[in-house]
KOLTOR-543695 format. One record per residue (C-alpha): residue number from 0; x, y, z. Coordinates in steps of 0.5 Angstrom, whole numbers. Example, Ala and Ser with C-alpha at 12.3 -4.5 7.8 and 13.67 -1.06 7.14 Angstrom:
REM residues 2
+-----+-------+-------+-------+
!   i !    xx !    yy !    zz !
+-----+-------+-------+-------+
!   0 !    25 !    -9 !    16 !
!   1 !    27 !    -2 !    14 !
+-----+-------+-------+-------+
END
This chain:
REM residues 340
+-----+-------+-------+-------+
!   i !    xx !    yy !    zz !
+-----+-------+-------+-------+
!   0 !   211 !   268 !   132 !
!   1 !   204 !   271 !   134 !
!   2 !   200 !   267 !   131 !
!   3 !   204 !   261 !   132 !
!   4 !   203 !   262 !   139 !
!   5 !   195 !   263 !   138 !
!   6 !   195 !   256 !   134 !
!   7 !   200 !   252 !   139 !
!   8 !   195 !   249 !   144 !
!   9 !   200 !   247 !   152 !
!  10 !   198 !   241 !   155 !
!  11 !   202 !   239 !   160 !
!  12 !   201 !   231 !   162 !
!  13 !   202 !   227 !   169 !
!  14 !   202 !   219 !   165 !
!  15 !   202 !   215 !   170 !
!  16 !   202 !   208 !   172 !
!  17 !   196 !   207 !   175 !
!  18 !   192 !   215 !   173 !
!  19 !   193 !   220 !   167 !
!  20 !   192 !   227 !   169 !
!  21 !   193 !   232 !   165 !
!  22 !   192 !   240 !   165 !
!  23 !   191 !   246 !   161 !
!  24 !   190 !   253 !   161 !
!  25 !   192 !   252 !   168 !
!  26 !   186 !   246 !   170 !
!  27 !   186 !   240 !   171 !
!  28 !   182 !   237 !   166 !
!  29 !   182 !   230 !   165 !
!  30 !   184 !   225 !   171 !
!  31 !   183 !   219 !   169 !
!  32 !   185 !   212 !   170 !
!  33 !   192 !   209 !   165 !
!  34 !   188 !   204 !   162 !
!  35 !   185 !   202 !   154 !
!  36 !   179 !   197 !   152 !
!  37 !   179 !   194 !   146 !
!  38 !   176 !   190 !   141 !
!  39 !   180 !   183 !   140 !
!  40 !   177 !   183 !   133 !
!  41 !   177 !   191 !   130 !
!  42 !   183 !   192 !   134 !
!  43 !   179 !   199 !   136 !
!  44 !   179 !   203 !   142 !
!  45 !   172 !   202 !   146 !
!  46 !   174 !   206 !   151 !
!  47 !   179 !   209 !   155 !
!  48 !   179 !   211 !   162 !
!  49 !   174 !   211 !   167 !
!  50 !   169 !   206 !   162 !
!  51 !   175 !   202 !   161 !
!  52 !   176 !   200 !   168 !
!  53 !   170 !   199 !   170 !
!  54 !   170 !   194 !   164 !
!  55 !   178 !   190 !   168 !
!  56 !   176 !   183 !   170 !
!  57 !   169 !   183 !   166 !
!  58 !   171 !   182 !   160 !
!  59 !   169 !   177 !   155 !
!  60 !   173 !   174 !   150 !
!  61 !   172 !   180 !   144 !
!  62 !   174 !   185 !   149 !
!  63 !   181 !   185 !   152 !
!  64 !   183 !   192 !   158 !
!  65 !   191 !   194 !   157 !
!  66 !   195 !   199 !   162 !
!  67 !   199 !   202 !   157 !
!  68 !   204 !   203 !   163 !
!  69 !   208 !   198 !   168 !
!  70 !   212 !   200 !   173 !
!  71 !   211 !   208 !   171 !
!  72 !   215 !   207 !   164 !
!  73 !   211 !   205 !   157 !
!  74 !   210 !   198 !   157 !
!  75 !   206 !   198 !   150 !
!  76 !   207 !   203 !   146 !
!  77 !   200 !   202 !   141 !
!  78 !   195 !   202 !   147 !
!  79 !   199 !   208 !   149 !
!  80 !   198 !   212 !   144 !
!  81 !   191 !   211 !   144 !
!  82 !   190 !   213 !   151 !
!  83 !   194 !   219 !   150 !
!  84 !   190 !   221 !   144 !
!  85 !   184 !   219 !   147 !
!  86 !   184 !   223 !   154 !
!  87 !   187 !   230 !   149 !
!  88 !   180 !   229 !   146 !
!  89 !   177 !   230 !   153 !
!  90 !   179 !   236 !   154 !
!  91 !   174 !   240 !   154 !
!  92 !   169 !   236 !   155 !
!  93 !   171 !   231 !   149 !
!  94 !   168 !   237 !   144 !
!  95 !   175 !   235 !   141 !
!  96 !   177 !   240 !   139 !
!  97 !   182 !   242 !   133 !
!  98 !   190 !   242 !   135 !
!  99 !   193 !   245 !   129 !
! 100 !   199 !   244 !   135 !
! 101 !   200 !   241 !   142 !
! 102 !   206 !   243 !   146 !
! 103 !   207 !   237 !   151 !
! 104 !   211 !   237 !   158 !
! 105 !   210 !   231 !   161 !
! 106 !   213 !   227 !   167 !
! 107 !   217 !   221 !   167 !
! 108 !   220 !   216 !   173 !
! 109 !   228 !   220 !   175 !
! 110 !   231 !   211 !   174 !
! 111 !   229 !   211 !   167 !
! 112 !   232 !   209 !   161 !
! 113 !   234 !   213 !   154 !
! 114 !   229 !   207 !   150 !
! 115 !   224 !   208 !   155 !
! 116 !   225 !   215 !   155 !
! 117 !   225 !   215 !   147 !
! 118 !   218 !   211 !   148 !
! 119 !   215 !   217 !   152 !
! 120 !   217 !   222 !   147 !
! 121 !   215 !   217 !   141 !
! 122 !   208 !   216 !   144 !
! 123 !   206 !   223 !   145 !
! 124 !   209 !   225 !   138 !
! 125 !   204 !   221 !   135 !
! 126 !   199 !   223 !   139 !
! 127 !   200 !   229 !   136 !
! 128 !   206 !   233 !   139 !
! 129 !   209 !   238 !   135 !
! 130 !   214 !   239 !   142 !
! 131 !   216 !   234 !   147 !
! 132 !   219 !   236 !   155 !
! 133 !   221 !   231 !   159 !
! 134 !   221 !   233 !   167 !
! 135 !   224 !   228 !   173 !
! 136 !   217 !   227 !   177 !
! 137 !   220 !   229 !   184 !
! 138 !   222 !   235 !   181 !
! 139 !   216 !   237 !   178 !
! 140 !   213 !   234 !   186 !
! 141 !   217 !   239 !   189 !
! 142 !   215 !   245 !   184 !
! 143 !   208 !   243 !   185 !
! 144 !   208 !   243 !   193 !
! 145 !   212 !   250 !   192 !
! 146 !   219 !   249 !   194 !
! 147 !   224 !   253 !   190 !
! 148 !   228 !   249 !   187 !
! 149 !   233 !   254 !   185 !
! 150 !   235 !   255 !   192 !
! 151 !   242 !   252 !   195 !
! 152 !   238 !   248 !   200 !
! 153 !   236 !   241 !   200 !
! 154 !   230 !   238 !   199 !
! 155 !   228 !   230 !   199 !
! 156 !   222 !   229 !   196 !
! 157 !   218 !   222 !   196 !
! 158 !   213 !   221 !   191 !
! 159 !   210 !   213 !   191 !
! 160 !   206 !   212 !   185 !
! 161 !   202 !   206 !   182 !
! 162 !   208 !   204 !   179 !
! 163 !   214 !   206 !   182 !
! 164 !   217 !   210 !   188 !
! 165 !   222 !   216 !   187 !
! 166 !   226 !   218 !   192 !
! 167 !   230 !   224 !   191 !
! 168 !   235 !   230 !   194 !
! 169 !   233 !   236 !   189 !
! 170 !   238 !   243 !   190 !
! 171 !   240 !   248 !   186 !
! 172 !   235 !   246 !   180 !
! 173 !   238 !   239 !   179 !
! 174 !   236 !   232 !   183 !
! 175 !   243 !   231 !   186 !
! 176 !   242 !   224 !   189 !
! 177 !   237 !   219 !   187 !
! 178 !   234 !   212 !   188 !
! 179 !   228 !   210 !   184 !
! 180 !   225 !   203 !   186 !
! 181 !   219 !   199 !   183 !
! 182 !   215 !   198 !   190 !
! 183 !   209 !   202 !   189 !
! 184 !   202 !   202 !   189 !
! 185 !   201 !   197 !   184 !
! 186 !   205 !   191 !   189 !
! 187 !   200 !   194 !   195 !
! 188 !   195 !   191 !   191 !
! 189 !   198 !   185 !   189 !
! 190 !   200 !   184 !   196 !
! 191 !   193 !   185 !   199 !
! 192 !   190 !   179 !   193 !
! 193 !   195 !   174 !   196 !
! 194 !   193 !   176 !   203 !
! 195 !   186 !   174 !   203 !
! 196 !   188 !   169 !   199 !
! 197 !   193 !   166 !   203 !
! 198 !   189 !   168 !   209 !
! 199 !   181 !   168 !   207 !
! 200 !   182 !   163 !   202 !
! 201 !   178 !   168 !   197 !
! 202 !   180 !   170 !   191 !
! 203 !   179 !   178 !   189 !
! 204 !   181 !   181 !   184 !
! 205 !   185 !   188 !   182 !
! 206 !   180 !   193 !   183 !
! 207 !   177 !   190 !   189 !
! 208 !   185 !   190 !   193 !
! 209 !   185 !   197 !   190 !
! 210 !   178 !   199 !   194 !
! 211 !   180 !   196 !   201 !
! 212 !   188 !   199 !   201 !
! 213 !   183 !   206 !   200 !
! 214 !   178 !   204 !   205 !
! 215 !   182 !   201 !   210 !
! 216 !   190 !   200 !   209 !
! 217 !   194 !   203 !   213 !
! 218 !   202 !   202 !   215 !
! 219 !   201 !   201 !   222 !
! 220 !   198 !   196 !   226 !
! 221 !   196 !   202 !   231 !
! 222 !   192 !   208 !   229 !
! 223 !   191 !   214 !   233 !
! 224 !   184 !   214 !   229 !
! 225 !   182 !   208 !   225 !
! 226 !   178 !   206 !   221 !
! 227 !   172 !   202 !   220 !
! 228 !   173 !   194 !   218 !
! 229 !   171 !   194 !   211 !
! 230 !   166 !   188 !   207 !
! 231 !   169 !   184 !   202 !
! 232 !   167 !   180 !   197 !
! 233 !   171 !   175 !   193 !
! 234 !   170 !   168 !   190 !
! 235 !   172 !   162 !   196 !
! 236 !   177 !   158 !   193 !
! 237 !   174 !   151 !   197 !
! 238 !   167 !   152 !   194 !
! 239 !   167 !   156 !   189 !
! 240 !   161 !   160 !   191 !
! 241 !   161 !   168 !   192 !
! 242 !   163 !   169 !   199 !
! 243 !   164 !   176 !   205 !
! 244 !   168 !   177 !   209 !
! 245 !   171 !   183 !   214 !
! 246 !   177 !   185 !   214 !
! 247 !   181 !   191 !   219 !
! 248 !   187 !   195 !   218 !
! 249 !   192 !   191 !   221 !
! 250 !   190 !   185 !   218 !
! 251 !   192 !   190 !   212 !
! 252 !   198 !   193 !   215 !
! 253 !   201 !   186 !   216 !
! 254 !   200 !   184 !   210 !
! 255 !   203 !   191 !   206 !
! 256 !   209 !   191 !   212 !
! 257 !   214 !   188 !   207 !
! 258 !   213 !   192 !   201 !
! 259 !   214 !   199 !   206 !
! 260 !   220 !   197 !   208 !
! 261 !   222 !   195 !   202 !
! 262 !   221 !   204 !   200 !
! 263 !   225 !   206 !   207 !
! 264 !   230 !   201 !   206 !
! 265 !   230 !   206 !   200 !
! 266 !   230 !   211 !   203 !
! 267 !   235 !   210 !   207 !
! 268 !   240 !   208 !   202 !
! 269 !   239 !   215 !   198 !
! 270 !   240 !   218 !   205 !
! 271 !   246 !   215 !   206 !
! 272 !   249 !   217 !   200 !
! 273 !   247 !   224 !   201 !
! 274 !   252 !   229 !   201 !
! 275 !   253 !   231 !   208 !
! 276 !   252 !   240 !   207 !
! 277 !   245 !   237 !   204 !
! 278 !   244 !   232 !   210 !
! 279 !   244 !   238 !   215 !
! 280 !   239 !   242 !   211 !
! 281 !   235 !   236 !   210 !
! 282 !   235 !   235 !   217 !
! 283 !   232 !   243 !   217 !
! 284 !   226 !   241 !   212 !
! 285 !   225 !   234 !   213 !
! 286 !   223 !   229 !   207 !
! 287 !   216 !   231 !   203 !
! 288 !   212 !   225 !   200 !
! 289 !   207 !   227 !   194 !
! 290 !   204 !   221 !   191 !
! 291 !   197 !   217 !   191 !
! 292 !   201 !   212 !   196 !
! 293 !   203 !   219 !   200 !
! 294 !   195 !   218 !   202 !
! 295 !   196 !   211 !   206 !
! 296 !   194 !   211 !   214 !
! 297 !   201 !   212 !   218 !
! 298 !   206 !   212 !   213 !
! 299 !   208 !   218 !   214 !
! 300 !   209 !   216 !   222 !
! 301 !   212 !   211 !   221 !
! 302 !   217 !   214 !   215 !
! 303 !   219 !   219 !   221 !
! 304 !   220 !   214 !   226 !
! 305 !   225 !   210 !   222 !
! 306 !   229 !   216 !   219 !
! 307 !   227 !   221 !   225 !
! 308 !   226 !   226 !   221 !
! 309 !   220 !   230 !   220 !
! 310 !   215 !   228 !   214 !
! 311 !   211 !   232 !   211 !
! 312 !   205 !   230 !   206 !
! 313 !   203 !   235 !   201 !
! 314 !   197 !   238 !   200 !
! 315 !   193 !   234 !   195 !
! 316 !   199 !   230 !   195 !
! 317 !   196 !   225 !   187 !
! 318 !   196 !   231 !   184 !
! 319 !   202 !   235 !   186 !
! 320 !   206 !   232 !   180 !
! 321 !   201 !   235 !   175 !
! 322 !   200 !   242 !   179 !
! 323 !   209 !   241 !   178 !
! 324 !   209 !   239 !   171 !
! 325 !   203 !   245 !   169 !
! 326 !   208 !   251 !   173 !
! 327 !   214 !   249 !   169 !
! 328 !   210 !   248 !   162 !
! 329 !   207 !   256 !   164 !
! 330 !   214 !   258 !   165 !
! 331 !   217 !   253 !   160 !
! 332 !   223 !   260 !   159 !
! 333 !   225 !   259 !   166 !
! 334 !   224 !   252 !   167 !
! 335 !   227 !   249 !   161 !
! 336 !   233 !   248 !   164 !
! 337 !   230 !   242 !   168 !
! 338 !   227 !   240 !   162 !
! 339 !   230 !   233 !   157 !
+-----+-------+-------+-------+
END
C-alpha cells in the first residue's frame, strides 16, 4: 500500500464554468480560465487557459476558442478532456511530470444530474484518473471558509459562479435544502453587452463586458465608496467605426438589477423551505457568499436588506471552493462521506 501511495499523485479540481483551478500538495497550482483553442484543421489543442483567452473574439477561420463547461456542467466533453489534460501538465510549472496515478476530487453544482455528473467523472478518467470523488461546490464552499459541517448547526451558503448559483443549508455533513439556478457571472456579462448595446449603440464583446463588471459593476446604484467611471471601446453600430465611451456604476447596477433579483428571489425560496430549527441558527450565523460574484460591489448589502439577515463575504471568496475541495481530499477518510 506504500508504495501505491508513493506512485498516486492527489490533485484535487475546482472546474468551473468561467476559471479552473487546481491544487496540490496543498498549493494552488494552476488557476486558469475554462477555455481551449483549437485548430480547425488538425483538431490539435493550441492552447489552453490564459493563451486561449486572449485568442476569444480574434480568431481567424483555422482557429476556433471552446468553453468546455456551460452553466457549471460539461458541455463538450473532447474539449473538456483536453483542458483537463492540459492544466495537469501545468503543475509544476508545465515540466509535465510523470502521473503513474492521479487521485481526483473535483467539485460539481449541488442541481446536477446523474448524465451530467457521469461527464465529469468520464472527463477526469481520460484525462488519467485512477480515482474520481465528486463534492457538492457549496460544501466544498463551507469547508474552505472554515465551518465545521459536522456540527447540528445550520449554515447557508451562496456561492455565485460564472455558470451557476448554488444556494444551500448545509448541517450535520449534508446539504438539507438546496436550490441551484443558472443566473451567474456569465448572465452579468451578457447583460452588460445588450446594455451598451441598447444604450450606447455599441457593440463589445464578451471580454470586454467581463473587464467593466470588474472595474465598475456594482449591485447598488449607490455605493458608500465608488468607483471611477471606466473607458470603453467597442464598435458603433451606426458606423461601424471604433468608438469610446464612459460608463458608471450605476449605469451597470441598472443594467444588472434583473439577473441579482433573480439569485434573491433564489434565495428566498431556499429560505422558505428551510426547516424552521435551522432558520433559527441561520438567523444566528447568517448567510455566507463565496464565489467571483461574492466580489460585486454592494451585493452583499443589498442581499442583507432583502433577507435582513447578516451577509458575510469569505475571505478570498474565488477560491474558497478549491481551498474546500484541497481539505477534503487531505482528509479524504474523514470526508469521503460527503463525497459521490
Amino acid at each position: 500500500m506504500g508504495l501505491f501511495n508513493w506512485f498516486t499523485q492527489e490533485i484535487a479540481i475546482d472546474l468551473g464554468t468561467a476559471n479552473t483551478l487546481i491544487i496540490h500538495n496543498d498549493k494552488v497550482v494552476v488557476d486558469e480560465p475554462s477555455i481551449v483553442a483549437f485548430d480547425r484543421t488538425t483538431n490539435k489543442v493550441i492552447a489552453i487557459g490564459r493563451q486561449a483567452m486572449q485568442m476569444e473574439g480574434k480568431t481567424h477561420e483555422n482557429i476556433k476558442t471552446v468553453r468546455p463547461l456551460k452553466d457549471g456542467v460539461i458541455a463538450d466533453f473532447n474539449a473538456a478532456e483536453h483542458m483537463i489534460r492540459g492544466m495537469i501538465k501545468m503543475i509544476n510549472g508545465g515540466k509535465g511530470w510523470f502521473f503513474p496515478s492521479l487521485r481526483m476530487v473535483i467539485c460539481i453544482p449541488s442541481g446536477i444530474t446523474e448524465v451530467e455528473k457521469r461527464a465529469v467523472r468520464d472527463s477526469a478518467e481520460i484525462a488519467g484518473a485512477k480515482e474520481v470523488y465528486l463534492i457538492h461546490e457549496p460544501m466544498a464552499a463551507a469547508v474552505g471558509i472554515g465551518i465545521d459541517v459536522e456540527e447540528p448547526m445550520g449554515n447557508m451558503i451562496i456561492d455565485i459562479g460564472g455558470g451557476t448559483t448554488e444556494i444551500a443549508v448545509i448541517a450535520l455533513s449534508g446539504i438539507v435544502c438546496d436550490q441551484s439556478i443558472r443566473t451567474a457571472g456569465d448572465n452579468f456579462d451578457s447583460d452588460i453587452v445588450n446594455y451598451i448595446r441598447r444604450q450606447h449603440n455599441i457593440m463589445i464583446g464578451e471580454r470586454t463586458a467581463e473587464r467593466i463588471k470588474i472595474e465598475v459593476g456594482s449591485a447598488l446604484p449607490e455605493l458608500q465608496d465608488p468607483p471611477a467611471d471606466f473607458a470603453v471601446q467597442g464598435r458603433d453600430l451606426m458606423t461601424g467605426v471604433p468608438k469610446q465611451i464612459t460608463v458608471s456604476y450605476t449605469e451597470i447596477a441598472h443594467c444588472l438589477d434583473k439577473s441579482i433579483s433573480k439569485i434573491e428571489e433564489a434565495i428566498l425560496k431556499a429560505l422558505e423551505i428551510t426547516p424552521p430549527e435551522l432558520s433559527a441558527d441561520i438567523y444566528q450565523t447568517g448567510i455566507y457568499l463565496t464565489g467571483g460574484g461574492a466580489l460585486l460591489r454592494g451585493l452583499d448589502k443589498r442581499i442583507s436588506s432583502k433577507t435582513k439577515l447578516p451577509v458575510h463575504v469569505a475571505d478570498d471568496p474565488l477560491r474558497a471552493v478549491v481551498r474546500g475541495t484541497g481539505i477534503s481530499l487531505k482528509n479524504i477518510q474523514n470526508f469521503k462521506f460527503l463525497m459521490q
